[in-house]
Backbone bond lengths (Angstrom), bond angles and torsions (degrees), N, CA, C in turn:
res aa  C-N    CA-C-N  psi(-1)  N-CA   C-N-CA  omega(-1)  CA-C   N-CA-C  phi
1 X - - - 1.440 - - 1.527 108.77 -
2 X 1.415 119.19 138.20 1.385 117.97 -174.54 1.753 115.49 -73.22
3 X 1.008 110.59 165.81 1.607 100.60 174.64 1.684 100.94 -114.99
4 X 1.542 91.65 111.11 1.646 89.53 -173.56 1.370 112.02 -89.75
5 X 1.195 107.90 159.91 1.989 92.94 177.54 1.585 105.89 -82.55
6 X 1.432 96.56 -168.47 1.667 106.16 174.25 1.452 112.47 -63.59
7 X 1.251 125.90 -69.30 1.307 141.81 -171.76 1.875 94.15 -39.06
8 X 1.276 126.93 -70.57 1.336 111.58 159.05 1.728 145.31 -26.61
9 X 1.282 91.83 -26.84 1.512 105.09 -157.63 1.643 104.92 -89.24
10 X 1.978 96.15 -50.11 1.706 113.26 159.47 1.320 122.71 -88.44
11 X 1.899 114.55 44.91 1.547 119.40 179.79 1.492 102.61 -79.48
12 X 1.141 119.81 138.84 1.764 121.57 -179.87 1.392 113.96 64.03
13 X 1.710 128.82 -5.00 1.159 101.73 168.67 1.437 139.79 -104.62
14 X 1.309 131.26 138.06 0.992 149.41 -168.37 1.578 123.40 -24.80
15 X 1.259 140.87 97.99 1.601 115.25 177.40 1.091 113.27 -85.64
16 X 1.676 113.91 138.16 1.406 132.01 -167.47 1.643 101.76 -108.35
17 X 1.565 120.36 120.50 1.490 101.65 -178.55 1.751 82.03 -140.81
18 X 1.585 90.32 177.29 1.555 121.21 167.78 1.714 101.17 -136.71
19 X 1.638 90.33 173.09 1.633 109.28 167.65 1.500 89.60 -102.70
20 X 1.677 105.81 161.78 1.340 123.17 -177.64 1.852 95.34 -74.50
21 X 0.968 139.73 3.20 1.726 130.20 -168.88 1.716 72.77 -104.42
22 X 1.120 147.49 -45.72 1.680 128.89 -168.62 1.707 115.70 -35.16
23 X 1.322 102.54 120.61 1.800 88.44 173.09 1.863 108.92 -64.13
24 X 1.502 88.95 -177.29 1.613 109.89 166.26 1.237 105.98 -53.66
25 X 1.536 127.04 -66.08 1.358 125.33 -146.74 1.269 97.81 -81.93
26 X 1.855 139.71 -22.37 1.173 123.56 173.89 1.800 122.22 -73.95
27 X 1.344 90.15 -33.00 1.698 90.75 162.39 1.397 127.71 -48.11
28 X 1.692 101.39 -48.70 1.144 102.17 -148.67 1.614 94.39 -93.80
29 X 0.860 138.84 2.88 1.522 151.78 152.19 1.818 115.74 -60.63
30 X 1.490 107.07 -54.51 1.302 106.21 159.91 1.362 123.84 -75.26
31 X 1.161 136.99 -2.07 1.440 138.63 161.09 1.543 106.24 -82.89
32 X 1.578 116.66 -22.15 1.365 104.46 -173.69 1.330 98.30 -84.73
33 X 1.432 125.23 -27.75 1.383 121.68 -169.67 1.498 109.04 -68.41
34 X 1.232 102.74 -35.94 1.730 116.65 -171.33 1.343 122.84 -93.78
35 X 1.699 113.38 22.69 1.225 140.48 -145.52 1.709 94.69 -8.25
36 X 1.058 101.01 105.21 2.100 105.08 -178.70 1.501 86.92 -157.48
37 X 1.521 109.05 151.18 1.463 135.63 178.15 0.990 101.54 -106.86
38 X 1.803 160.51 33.97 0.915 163.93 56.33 1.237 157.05 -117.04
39 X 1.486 136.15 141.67 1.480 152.92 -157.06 1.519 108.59 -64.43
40 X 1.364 138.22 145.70 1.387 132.15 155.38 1.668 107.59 -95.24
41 X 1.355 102.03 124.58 1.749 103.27 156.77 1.026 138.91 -85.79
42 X 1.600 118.94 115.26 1.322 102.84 -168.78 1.376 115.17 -116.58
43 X 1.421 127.24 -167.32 1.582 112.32 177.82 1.653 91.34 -122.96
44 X 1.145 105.77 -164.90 1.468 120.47 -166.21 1.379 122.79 -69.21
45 X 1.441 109.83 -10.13 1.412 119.11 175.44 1.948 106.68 -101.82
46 X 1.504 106.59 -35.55 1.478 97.88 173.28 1.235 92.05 110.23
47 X 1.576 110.66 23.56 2.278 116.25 150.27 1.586 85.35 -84.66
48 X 1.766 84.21 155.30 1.318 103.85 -179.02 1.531 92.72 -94.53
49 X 1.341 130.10 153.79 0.966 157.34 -161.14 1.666 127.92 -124.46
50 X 1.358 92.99 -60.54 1.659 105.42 -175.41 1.514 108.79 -146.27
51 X 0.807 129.42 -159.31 1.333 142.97 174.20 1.659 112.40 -179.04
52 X 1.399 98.99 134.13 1.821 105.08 -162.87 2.060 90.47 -135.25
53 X 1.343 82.88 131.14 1.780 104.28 -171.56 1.365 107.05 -103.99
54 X 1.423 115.16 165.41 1.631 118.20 154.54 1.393 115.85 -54.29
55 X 1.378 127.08 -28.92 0.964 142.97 -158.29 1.876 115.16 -77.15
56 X 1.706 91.98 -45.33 1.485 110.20 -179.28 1.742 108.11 -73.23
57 X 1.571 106.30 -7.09 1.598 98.35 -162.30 1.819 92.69 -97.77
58 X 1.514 105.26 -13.64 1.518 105.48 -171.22 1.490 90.99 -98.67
59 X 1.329 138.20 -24.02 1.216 117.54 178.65 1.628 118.14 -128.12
60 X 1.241 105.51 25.77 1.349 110.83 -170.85 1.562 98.04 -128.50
61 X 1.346 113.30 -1.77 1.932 105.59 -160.66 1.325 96.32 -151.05
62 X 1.312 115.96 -42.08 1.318 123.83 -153.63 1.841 94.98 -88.69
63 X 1.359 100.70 -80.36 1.345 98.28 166.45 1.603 136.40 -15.95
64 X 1.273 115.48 -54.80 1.204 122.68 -131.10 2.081 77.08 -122.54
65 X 1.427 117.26 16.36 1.331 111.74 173.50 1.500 114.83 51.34
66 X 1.223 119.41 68.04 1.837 117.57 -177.49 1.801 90.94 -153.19
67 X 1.383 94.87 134.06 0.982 128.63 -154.28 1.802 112.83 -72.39
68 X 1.167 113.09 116.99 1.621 108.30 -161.47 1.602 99.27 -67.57
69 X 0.964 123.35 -68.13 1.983 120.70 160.32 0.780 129.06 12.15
70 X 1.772 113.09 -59.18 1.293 116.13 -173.33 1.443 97.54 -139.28
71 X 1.551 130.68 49.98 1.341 97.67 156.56 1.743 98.11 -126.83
72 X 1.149 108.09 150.20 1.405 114.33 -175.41 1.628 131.91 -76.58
73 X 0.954 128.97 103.49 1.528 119.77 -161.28 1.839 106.98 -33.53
74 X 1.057 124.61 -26.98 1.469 119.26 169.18 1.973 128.98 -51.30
75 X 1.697 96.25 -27.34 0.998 121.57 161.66 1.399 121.29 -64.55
76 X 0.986 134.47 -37.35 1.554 143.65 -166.70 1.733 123.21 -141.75
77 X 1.495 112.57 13.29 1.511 106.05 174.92 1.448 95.20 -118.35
78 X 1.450 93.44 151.16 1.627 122.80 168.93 1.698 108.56 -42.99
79 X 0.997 117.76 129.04 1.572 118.27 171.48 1.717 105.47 -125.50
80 X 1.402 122.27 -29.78 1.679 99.97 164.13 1.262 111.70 -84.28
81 X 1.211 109.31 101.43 1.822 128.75 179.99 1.604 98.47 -96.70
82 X 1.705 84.29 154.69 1.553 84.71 -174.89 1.760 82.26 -134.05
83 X 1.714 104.86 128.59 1.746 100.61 -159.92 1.792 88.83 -135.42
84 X 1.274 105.81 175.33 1.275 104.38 -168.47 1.802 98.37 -140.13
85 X 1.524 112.09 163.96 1.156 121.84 -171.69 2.175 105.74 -84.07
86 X 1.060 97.14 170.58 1.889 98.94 173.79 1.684 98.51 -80.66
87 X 1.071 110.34 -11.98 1.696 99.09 -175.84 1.465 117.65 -81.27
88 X 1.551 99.52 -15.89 1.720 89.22 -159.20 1.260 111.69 -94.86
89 X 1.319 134.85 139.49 1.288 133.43 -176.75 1.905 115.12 -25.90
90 X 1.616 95.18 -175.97 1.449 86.23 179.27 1.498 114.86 -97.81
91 X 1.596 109.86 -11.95 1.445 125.24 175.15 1.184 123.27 -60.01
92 X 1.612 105.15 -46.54 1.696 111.12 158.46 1.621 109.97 -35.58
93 X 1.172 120.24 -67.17 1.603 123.24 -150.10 1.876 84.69 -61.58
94 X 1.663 130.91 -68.65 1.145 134.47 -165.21 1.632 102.72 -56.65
95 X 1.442 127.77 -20.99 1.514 101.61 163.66 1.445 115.67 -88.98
96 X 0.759 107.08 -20.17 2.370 118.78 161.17 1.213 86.85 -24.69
97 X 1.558 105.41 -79.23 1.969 124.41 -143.28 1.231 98.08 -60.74
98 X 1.650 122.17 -47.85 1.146 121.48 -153.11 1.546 104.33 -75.58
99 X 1.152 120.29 -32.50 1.894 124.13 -161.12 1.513 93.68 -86.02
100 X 1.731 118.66 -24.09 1.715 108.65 -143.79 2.140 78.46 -111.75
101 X 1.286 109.65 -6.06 1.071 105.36 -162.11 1.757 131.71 22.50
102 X 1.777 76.67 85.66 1.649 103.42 -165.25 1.708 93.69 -136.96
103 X 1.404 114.65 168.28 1.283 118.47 175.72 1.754 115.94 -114.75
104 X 1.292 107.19 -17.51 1.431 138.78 -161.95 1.796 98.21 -94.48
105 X 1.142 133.39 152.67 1.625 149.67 159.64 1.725 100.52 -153.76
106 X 1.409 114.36 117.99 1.311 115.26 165.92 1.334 119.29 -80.20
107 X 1.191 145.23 127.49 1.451 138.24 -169.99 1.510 107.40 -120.18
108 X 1.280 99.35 93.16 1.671 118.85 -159.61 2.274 100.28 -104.05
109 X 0.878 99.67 152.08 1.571 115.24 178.91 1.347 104.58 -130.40
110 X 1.579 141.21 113.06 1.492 148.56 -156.35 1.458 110.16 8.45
111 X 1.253 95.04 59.17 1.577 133.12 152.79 1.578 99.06 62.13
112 X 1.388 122.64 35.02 1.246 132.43 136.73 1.613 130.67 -92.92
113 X 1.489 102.69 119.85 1.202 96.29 -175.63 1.282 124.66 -66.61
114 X 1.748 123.22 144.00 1.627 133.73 -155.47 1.788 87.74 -115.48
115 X 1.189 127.62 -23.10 1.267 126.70 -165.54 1.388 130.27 137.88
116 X 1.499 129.19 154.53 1.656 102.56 -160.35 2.026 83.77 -122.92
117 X 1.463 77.06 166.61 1.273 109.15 169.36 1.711 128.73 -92.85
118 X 1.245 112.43 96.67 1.623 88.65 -179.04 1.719 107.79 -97.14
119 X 1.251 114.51 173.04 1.367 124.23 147.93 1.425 138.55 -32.73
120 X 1.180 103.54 -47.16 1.622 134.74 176.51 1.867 101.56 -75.28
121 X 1.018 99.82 -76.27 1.798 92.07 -167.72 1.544 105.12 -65.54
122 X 1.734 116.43 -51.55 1.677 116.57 179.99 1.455 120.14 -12.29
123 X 1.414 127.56 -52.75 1.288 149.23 -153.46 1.864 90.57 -92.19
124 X 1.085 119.26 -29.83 2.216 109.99 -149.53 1.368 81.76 -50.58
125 X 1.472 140.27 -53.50 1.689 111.26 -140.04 1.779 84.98 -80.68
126 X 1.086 154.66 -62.47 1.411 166.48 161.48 1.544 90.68 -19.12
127 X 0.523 154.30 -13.40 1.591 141.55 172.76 1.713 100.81 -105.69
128 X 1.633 115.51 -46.05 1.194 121.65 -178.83 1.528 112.59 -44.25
129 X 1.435 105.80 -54.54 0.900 126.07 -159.54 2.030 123.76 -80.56
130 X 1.568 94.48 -26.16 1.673 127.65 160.77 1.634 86.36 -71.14
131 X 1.076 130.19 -80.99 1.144 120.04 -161.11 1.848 122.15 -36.79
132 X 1.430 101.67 -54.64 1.585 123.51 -174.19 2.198 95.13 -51.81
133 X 1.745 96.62 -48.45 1.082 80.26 176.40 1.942 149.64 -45.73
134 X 1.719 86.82 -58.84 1.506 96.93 159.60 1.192 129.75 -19.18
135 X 1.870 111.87 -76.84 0.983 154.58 98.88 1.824 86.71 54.14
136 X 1.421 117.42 -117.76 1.455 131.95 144.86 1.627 116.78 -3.61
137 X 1.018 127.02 -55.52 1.543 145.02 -166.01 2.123 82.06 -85.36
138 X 1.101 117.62 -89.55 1.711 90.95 175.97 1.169 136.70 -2.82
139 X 1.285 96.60 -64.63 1.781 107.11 -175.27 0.995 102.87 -109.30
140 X 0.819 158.69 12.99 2.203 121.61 116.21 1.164 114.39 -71.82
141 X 1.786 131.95 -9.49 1.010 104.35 161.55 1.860 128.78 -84.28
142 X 1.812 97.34 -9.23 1.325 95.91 168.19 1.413 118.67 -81.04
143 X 1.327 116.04 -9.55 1.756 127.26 -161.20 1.838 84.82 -74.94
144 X 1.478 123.88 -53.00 1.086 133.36 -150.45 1.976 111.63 -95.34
């Protein structure tokens, strides 16, 4: 399997952001629309800022009884992010997740975000492609 970089990995996809004044429930409404497990925060120029997860809404809002309405993703998202460039392979970002045990990599270009990396999608062509193998490995072993 090739090791593609980032810039490959987030080719064609979409960046999904908010401002830190966005509540919980508007985020988390556009993440449902954009079926994505997390939001980029940005500020008024389009630096990334924060980053707010499924994760932060179950233990950052939900938990802790605070009100999705009115609380502002500035209130409850991660702001020491650890983000990666479009150049660097895709292994970089999966040893990020794995050491920082995170699911999220922001892949920012002078600290604008270009698109993130999750756990879940990182792997689709690598699984596609594991898969196709098998796949192959079947039938020559039924050919034979």
């Amino acid at each position: 399997m090739p090791n593609r970089t980032l810039r490959q990995v987030i080719e064609g996809q979409t960046v999904v952001s908010a401002p830190a004044s966005t509540t919980v429930r508007s985020a988390a409404i556009t993440m449902s629309e954009h079926r994505i497990g997390a939001i980029l925060v940005v500020d008024g120029e389009g630096q990334l800022t924060g980053l707010f997860t499924e994760r932060d809404v179950l233990n950052r809002v939900l938990a802790l009884s605070l009100d999705p309405d009115s609380t502002p993703l500035s209130a409850v998202m991660t702001v020491k992010l650890q983000t990666a460039t479009p150049d660097k392979p895709l292994a970089h970002a999966l040893h990020m997740m794995f050491e920082g045990g995170f699911r999220h990599v922001p892949v920012v270009e002078n600290g604008k975000p270009v698109g993130m990396v999750s756990a879940r999608n990182a792997l689709g062509l690598e699984i596609h492609q594991f898969e196709k193998e098998l796949k192959d490995r079947d039938h020559i072993a039924e050919i034979l």
